[in-house]
C-alpha positions as CSV (number, residue, x, y, z in Angstrom):
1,X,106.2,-44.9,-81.3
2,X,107.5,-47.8,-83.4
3,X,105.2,-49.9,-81.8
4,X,101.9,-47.6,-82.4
5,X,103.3,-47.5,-86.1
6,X,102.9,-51.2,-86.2
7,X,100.2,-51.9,-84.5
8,X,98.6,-49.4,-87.2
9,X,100.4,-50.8,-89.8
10,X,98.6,-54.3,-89.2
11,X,95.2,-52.5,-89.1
12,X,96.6,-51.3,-92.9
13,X,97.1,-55.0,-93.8
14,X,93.9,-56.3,-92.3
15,X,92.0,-53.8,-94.3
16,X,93.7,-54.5,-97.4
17,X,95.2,-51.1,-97.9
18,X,98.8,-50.6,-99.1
19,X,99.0,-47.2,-97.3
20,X,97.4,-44.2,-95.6
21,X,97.2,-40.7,-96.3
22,X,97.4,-37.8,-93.7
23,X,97.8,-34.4,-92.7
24,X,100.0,-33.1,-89.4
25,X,97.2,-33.6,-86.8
26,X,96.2,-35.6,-83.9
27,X,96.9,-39.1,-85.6
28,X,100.1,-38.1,-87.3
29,X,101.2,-36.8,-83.3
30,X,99.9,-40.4,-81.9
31,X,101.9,-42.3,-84.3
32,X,105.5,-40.6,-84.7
33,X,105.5,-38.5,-82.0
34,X,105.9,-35.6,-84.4
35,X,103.9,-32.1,-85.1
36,X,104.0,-30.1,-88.4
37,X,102.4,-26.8,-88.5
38,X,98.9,-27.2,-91.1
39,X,98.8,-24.2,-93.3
40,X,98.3,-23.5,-96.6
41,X,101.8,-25.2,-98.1
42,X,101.3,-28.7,-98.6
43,X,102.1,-31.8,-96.7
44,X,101.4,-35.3,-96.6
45,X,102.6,-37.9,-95.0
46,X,102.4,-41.6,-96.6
47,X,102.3,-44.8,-94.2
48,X,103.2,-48.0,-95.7
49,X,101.3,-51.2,-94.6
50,X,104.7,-53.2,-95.0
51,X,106.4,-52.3,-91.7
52,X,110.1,-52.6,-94.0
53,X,109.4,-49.9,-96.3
54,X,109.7,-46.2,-94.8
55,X,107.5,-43.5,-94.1
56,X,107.1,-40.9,-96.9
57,X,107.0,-37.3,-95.9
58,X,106.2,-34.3,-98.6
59,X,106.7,-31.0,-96.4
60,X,108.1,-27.6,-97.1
61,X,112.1,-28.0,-96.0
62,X,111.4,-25.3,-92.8
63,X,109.6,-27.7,-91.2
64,X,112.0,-31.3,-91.6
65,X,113.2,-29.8,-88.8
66,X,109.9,-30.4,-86.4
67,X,110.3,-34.2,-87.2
68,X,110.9,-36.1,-84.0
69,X,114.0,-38.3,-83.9
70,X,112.8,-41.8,-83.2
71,X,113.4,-45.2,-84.2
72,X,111.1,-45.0,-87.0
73,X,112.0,-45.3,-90.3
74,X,111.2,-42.1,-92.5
75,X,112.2,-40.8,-95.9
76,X,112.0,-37.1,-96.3
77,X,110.9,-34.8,-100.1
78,X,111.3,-31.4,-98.7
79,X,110.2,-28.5,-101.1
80,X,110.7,-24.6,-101.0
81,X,108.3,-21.5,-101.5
82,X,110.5,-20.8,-104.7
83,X,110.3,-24.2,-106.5
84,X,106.9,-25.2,-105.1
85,X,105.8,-29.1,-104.3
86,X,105.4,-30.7,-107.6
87,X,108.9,-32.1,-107.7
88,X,108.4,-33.4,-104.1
89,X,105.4,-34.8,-104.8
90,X,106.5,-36.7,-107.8
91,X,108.9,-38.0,-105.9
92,X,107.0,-39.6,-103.0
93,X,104.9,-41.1,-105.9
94,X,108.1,-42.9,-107.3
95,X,109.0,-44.0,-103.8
96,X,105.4,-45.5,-103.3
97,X,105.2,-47.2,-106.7
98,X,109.1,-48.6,-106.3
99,X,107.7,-50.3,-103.6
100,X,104.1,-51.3,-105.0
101,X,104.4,-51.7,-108.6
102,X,102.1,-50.3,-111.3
103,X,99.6,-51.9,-109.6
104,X,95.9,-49.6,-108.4
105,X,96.6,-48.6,-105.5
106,X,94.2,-48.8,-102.1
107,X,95.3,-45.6,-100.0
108,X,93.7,-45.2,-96.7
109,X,92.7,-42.3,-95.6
110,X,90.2,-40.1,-93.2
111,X,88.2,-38.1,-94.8
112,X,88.2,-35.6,-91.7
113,X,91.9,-35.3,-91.8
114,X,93.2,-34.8,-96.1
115,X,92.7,-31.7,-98.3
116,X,92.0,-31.2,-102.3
117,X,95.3,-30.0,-102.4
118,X,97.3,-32.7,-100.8
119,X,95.1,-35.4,-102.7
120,X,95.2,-34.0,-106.1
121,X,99.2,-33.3,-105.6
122,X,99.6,-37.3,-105.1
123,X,96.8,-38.6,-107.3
124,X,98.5,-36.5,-110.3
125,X,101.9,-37.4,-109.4
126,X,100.7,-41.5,-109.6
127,X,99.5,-41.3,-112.8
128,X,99.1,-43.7,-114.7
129,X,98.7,-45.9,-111.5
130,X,95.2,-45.6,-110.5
131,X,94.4,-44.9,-106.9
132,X,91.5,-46.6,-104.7
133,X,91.2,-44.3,-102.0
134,X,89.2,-46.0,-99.0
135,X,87.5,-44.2,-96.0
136,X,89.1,-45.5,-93.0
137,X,86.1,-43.7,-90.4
138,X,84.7,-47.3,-89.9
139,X,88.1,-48.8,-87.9
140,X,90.0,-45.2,-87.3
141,X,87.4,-44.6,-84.1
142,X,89.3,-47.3,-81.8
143,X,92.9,-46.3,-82.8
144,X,93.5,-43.7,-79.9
145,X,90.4,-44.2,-77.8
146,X,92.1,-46.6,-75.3
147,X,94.8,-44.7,-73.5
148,X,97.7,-46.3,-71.9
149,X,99.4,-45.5,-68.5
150,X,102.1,-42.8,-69.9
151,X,98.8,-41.4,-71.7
152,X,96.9,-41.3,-68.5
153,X,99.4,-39.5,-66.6
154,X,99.0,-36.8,-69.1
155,X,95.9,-36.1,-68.9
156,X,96.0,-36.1,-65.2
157,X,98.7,-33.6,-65.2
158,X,96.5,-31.4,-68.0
159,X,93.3,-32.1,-65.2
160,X,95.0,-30.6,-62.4
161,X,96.9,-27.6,-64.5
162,X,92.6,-26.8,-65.3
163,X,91.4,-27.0,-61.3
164,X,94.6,-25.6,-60.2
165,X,93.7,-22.1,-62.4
166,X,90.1,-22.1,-61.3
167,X,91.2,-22.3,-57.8
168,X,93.5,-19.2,-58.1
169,X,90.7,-16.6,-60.4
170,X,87.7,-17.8,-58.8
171,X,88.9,-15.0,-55.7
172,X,89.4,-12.4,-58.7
173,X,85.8,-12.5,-59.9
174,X,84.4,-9.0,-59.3
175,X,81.0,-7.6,-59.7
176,X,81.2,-5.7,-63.3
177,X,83.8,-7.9,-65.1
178,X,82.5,-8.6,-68.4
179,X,83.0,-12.3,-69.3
180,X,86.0,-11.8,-71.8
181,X,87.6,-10.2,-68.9
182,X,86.8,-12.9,-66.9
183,X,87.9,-15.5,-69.5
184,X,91.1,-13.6,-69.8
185,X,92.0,-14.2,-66.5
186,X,91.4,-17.7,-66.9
187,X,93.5,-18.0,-70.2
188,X,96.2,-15.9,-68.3
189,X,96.5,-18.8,-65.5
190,X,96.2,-21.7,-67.7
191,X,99.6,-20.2,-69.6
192,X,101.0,-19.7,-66.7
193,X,100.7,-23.2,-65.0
194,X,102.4,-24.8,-67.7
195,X,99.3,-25.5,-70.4
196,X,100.3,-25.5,-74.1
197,X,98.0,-23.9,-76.9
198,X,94.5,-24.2,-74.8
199,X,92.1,-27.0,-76.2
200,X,89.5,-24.8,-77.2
201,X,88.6,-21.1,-76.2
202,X,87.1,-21.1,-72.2
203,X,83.3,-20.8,-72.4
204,X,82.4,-18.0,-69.7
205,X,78.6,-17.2,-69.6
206,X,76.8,-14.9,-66.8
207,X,72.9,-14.9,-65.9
208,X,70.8,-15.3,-68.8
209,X,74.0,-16.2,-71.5
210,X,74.6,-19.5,-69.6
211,X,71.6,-20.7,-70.8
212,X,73.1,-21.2,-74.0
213,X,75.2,-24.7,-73.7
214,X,78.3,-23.4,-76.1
215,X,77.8,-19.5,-75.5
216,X,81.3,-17.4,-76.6
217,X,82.4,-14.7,-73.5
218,X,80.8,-11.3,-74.1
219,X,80.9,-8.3,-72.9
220,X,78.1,-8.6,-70.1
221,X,78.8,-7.7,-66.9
222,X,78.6,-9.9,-63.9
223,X,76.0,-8.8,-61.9
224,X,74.6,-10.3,-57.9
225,X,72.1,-12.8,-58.9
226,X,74.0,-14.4,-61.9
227,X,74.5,-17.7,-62.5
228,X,78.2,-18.4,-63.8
229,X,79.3,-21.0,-66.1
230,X,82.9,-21.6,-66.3
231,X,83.8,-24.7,-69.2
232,X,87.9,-24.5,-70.2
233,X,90.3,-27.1,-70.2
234,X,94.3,-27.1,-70.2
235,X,96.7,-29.0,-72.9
236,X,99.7,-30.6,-71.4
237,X,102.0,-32.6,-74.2
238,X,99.2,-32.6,-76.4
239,X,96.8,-34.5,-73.8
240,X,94.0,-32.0,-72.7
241,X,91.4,-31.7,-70.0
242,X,88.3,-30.2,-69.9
243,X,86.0,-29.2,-67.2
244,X,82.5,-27.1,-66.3
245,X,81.7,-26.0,-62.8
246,X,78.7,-23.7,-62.5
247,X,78.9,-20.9,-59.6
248,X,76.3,-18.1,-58.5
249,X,77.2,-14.7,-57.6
250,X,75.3,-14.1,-54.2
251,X,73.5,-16.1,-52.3
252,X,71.3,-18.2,-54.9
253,X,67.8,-18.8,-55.8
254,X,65.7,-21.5,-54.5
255,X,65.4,-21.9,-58.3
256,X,69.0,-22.2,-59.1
257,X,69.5,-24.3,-56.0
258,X,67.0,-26.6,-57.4
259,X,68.8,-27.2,-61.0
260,X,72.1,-27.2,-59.7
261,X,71.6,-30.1,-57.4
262,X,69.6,-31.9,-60.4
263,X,72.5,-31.5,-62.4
264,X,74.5,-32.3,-59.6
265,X,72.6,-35.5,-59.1
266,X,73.0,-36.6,-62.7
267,X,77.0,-36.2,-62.5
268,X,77.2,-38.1,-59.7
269,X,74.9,-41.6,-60.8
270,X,76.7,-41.1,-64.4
271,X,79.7,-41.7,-62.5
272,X,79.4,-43.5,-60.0
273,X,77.7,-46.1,-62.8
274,X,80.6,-45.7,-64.7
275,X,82.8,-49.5,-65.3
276,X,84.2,-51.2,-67.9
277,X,81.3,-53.6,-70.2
278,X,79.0,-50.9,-69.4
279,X,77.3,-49.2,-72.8
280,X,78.3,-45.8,-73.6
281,X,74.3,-44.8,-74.2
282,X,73.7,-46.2,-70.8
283,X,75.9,-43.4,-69.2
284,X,73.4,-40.6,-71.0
285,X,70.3,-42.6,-70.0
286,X,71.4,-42.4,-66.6
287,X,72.2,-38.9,-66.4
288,X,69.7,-38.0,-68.5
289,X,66.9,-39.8,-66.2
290,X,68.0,-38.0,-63.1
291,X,66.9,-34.8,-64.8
292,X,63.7,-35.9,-66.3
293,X,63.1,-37.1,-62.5
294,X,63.8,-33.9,-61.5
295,X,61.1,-32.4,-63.8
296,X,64.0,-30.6,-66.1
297,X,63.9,-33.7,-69.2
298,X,63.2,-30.9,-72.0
299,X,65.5,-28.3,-70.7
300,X,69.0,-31.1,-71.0
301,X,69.5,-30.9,-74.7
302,X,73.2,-32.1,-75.6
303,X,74.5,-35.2,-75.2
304,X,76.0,-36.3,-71.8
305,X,79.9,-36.7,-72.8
306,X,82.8,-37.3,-75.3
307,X,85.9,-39.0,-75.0
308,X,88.8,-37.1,-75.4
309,X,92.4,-37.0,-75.3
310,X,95.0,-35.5,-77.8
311,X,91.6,-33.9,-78.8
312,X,88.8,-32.7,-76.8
313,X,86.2,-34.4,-78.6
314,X,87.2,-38.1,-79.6
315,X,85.0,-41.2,-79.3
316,X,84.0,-42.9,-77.6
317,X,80.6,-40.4,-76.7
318,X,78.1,-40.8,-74.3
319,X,75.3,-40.6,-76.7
320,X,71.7,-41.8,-76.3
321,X,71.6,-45.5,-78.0
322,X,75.2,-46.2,-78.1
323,X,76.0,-49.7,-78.0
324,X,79.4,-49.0,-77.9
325,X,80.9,-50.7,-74.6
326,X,83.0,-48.7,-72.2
327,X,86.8,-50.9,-72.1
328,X,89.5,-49.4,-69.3
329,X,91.4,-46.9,-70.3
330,X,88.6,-45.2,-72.1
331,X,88.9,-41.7,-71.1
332,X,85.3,-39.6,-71.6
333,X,83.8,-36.3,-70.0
334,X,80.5,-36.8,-68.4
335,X,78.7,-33.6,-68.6
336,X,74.7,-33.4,-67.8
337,X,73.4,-30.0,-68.0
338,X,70.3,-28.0,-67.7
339,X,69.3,-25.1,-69.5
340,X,66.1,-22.8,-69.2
341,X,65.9,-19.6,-71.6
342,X,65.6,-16.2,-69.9
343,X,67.0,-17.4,-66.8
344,X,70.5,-19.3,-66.7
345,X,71.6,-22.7,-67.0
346,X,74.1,-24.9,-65.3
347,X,76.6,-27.5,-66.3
348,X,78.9,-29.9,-64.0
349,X,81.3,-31.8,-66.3
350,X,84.2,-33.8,-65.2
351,X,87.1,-36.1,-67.1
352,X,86.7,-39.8,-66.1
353,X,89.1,-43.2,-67.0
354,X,87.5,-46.5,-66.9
355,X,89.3,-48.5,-64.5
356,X,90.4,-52.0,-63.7
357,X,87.7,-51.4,-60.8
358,X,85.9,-49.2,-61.9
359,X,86.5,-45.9,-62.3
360,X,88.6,-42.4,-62.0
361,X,87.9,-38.9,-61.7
362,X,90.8,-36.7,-63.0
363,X,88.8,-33.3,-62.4
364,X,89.1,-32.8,-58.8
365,X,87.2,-29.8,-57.6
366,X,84.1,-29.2,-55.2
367,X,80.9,-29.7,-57.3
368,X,78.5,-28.3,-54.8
369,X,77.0,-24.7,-55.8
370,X,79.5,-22.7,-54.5
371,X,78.1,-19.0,-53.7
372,X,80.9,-16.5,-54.3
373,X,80.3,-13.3,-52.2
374,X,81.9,-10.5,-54.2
């Protein structure tokens, strides 16, 4: 940690900043190792660009104790319910200004990841010192996007707790189970392999509901005929994974055999493309050109990836016109899909790590249309 704290920390003082601002999140868990609980109490945490001062921390006194002990350096303002966070806030702000002067102030900070209440806490408590605060979006994108080896093992572990549940309730799929039971099921097996809080809800969709990309379980009933989309992913120390097979109950359609193997297709040149130097919008083009090949352009209508990690939607993203180059240890899904209205739609997505050589595939399961005879 002390050396992701640095290596941030010189990113501070090459942007000019004296600090950054931020809420418990993904970041905050990067840098120190540590999670806090986002409610409605404040909390802020305060990084110093001079690598000798400490880390501030504002946070109600419960939660001290979910800070992980490391070698880092940190200086703690706990408040209570009772007194409220006034006093602890005016007490970071002496801290920072010890430290800076009376100078203004240039505070880093993302505007995806700080709240009114956090900033108007600090920028009252500074006063008279005046605060430049200075979107960091620009430089924050490459901060986690290159994963290291301990990172990578993570993720593979999070990969296979994902395939190893599908493998177990794809034999409890029954004719007439809705597709919250279904999703159930599925949530029930990713706890029980070992996955932490899931990365997002699993997206089950039957016949004519998988034709809508991000669809939320209903209660339809699986019926012979449907086409099944399955899209879940499993957290493992924060790292998640995050795959899509497509299945059909019954023996399927010359139709649905059709856009399955186009999709199929368009997985498999994505990935087989994929290698470090390699231009992030050149991964959609080449997914998204096997399916205009196949006569299905209009019917693909997302893009075809996002890089992901401690969340399941990071860049890098495989996004048409992206000039952004692929670097190993970029992690990213690659997900083509097609999706025609009234009749169903299929999605094949995978997690993949660019590679020395190449690449990796972390989701390990059969990507052929697999006919489940229930």
């Amino acid at each position: 940690m002390l050396k992701r704290i640095q290596q941030f920390q010189a990113q501070l003082r090459a942007e000019k900043l004296d600090g950054f601002a931020l809420l418990p999140g993904p970041l905050l868990d990067y840098l120190t190792g540590s999670h806090f609980h986002l409610m409605e109490r404040a909390i802020l945490c305060w990084i110093p660009s001079n690598e000798n001062d400490p880390l501030l921390l504002v946070a109600p006194g419960f939660e001290i104790s979910m800070l992980n002990p490391t070698e880092l350096n940190w200086k703690m303002f706990p408040w209570d319910d009772t007194s409220g966070p006034a006093s602890a806030f005016s007490e970071m702000a002496a801290a920072m200004v010890e430290t800076l002067g009376t100078k203004a102030i240039r505070a880093g900070l993302d505007p995806l990841n700080l709240r009114f209440q956090e900033w108007n806490w600090l920028e009252i408590s500074l006063k008279p010192n005046e605060v430049n605060w200075v979107d960091g979006t620009s430089w924050l994108v490459g901060i986690r996007a290159v994963k290291d080896e301990a990172e990578l093992e993570l993720l593979r572990k999070a990969a296979a707790m994902a395939t190893t549940s599908l493998s177990v309730v794809l034999p409890q799929i029954r004719l007439g189970m809705t597709e919250k039971e279904l999703a159930g099921l599925l949530k029930i097996e990713l706890l029980r392999v070992g996955s932490e809080t899931l990365p997002f809800e699993p997206l089950i969709q039957s016949g004519p509901n998988s034709a809508i990309p991000h669809g939320s379980p209903g209660n339809r009933q699986i019926q012979q005929g449907d086409l099944l989309l399955m899209d879940f992913g499993a957290r493992h120390r924060g790292y998640v994974s995050d795959i899509t097979r497509t299945f059909h109950i019954g023996p399927a359609s010359d139709k649905a055999q059709k856009i399955h193997a186009a999709v199929l297709d368009a997985n498999q040149k994505a990935t087989q493309q994929t290698r470090s130097g390699l231009k992030c919008g050149d991964i959609d083009r080449i997914a998204r050109t096997a399916i205009e090949d196949a006569g299905f352009g209009k019917y693909f209508t997302h893009r075809t990836g996002h890089g992901m990690g401690l969340e399941c939607h990071e860049p890098p993203y495989m996004v048409k016109g992206s000039a952004q180059s692929l670097a190993v240890g970029h992690v990213f899904t690659i997900e083509p899909g097609i999706y025609i209205p009234e009749f169903g739609g299929v999605r094949i997505e995978d997690d993949i790590v660019v590679t020395e050589d190449g690449f990796e595939v972390l989701t390990q399961f059969n990507r052929e249309l697999i006919e489940l005879n229930i």
